[in-house]
C-alpha positions in Angstrom: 7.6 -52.4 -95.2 3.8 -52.8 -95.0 1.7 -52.0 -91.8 -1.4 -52.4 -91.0 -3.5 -48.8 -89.0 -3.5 -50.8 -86.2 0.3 -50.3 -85.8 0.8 -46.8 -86.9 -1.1 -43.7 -87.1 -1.0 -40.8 -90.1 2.3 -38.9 -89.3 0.6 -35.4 -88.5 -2.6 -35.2 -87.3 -4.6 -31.9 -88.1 -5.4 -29.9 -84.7 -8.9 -32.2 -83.4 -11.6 -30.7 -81.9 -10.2 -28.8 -78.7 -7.7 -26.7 -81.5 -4.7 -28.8 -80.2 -1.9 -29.1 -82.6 0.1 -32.1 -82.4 3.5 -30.4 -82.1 5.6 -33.0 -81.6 4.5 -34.9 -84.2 5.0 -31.9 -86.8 8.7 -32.0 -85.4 9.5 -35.3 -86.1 7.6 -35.6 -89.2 9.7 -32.5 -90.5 13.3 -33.7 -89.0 12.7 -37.0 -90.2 11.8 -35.7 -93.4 15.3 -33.8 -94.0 17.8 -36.2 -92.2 16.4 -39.9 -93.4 14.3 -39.5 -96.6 16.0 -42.4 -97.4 15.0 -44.8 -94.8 11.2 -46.6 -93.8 9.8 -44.1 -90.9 6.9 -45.7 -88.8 5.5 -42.9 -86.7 3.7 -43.5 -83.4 4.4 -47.3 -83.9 2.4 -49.6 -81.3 5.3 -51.3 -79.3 4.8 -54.7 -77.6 2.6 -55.9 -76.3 2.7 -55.3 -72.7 0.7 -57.2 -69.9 -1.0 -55.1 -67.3 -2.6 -56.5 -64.2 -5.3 -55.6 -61.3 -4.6 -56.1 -57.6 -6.7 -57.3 -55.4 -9.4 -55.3 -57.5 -12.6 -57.1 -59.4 -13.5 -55.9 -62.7 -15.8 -57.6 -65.7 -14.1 -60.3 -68.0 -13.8 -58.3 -70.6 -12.3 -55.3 -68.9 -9.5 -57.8 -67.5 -9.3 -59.0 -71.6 -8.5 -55.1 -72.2 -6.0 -54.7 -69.5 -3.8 -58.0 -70.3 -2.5 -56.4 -74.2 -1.8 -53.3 -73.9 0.4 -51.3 -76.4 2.7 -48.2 -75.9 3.6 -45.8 -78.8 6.9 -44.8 -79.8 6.9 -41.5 -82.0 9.0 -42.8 -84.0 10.8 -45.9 -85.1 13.5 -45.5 -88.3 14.7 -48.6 -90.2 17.6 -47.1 -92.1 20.3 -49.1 -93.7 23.1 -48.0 -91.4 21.1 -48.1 -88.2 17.5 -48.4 -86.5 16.3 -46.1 -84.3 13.6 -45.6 -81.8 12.6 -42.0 -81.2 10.7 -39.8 -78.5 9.8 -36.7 -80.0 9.1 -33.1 -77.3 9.4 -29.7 -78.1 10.6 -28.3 -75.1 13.2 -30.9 -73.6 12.3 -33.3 -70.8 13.8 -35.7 -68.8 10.9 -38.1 -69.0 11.4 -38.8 -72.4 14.7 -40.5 -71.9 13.2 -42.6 -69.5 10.5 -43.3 -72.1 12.5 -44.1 -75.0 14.9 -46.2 -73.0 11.6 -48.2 -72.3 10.2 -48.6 -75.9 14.0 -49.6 -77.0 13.5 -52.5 -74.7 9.8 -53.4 -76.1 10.9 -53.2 -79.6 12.2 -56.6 -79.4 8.3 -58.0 -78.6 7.0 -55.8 -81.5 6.0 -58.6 -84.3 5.6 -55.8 -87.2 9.5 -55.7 -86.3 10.7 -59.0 -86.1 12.2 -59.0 -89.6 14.8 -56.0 -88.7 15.7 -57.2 -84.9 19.2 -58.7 -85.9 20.4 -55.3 -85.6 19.9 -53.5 -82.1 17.6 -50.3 -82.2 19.2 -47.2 -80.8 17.2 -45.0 -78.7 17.1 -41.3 -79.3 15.5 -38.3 -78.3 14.3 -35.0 -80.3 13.9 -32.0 -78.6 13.0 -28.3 -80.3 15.0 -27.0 -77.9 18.6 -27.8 -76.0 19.3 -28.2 -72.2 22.5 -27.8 -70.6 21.0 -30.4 -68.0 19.0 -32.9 -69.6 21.4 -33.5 -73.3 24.2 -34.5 -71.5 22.2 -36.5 -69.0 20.7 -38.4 -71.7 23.7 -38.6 -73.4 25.6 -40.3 -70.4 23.2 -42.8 -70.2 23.4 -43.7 -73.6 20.3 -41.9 -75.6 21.5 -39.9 -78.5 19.9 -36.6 -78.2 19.0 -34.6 -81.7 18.5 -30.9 -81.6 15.7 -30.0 -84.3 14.6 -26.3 -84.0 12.0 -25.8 -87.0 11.2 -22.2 -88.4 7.9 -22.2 -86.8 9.3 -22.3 -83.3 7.9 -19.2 -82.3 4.5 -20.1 -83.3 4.8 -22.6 -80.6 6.3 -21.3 -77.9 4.2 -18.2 -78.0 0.9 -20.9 -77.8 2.0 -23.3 -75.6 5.0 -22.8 -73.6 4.7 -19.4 -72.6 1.0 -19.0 -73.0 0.5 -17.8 -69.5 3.1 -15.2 -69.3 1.5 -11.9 -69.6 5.6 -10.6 -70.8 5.7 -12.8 -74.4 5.5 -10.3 -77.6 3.4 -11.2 -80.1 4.6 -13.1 -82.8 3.7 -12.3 -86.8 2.1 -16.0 -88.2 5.2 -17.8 -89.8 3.0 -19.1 -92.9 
């Protein structure tokens, strides 16, 4: 399936200016990698479009223009020949992203680079790096799949971003 850059980006950015890695999309990249090489991935697929409006607010013409298409991003979207998915991507597992891709499975339907595979409905799913007692069978009862992906650099990442600020975290040899 062809798209243009205006509806995807690369898969894996490289960290940008401020040294921020894009985690989440290293996880998805990688899972998606081992459990559909066989399927069309679209990562961070503009879904929509969406309308957005001003209330009893002014603005310019053109800034109205901006406001009226505006596009959300799913992390991922996977055309496979058994199923399509939508996917939310997070390392550490939160509740928002069910909420999120429960959102983007609705918009997928008003996405025109998608038209062509809508006569089969689009599950929505989330990955996390990590598994919650809490929030996997939350998301599961409300009829998200939830996929537990916990890559070898792991550590890497939890010792830079999620625990960061705790003065108790070991340090954590470079996984290469």
């Amino acid at each position: 399936m062809g798209t243009s850059d205006t509806e995807t980006r690369a898969p894996v950015r490289p960290a940008g200016p401020t040294g921020r890695i894009p985690w989440s999309s290293r996880l998805i990249q990688e899972w998606a990698g081992i459990k559909y090489s066989h399927a069309t991935v679209l990562y961070e697929l503009r879904l929509g479009p969406t309308e957005k409006h001003l209330v009893n607010v002014q603005v310019t013409p053109a800034l109205e223009a901006m406001l009226r298409l505006s596009n959300w991003y799913a992390d991922g979207v996977i055309l496979a020949p058994e199923e399509n998915l939508i996917i939310e991507a997070k390392m550490d597992p939160n509740p928002s992203a069910v909420g999120q891709v429960l959102f983007y499975q609705r918009l997928v339907y008003a996405t025109p680079a998608l038209g062509a595979y809508n006569s089969r409905p689009y599950y929505p799913v989330v990955l996390f790096a990590e598994d919650d007692s809490e929030i996997t069978p939350w998301a599961r009862g409300l009829g998200v799949r939830v996929e537990v992906y916990t890559p070898s650099w792991i550590g890497q990442y939890l010792q830079a971003v999620q625990f960061r600020n705790r003065t108790t975290v070991p340090k954590i040899p470079d996984e290469g």
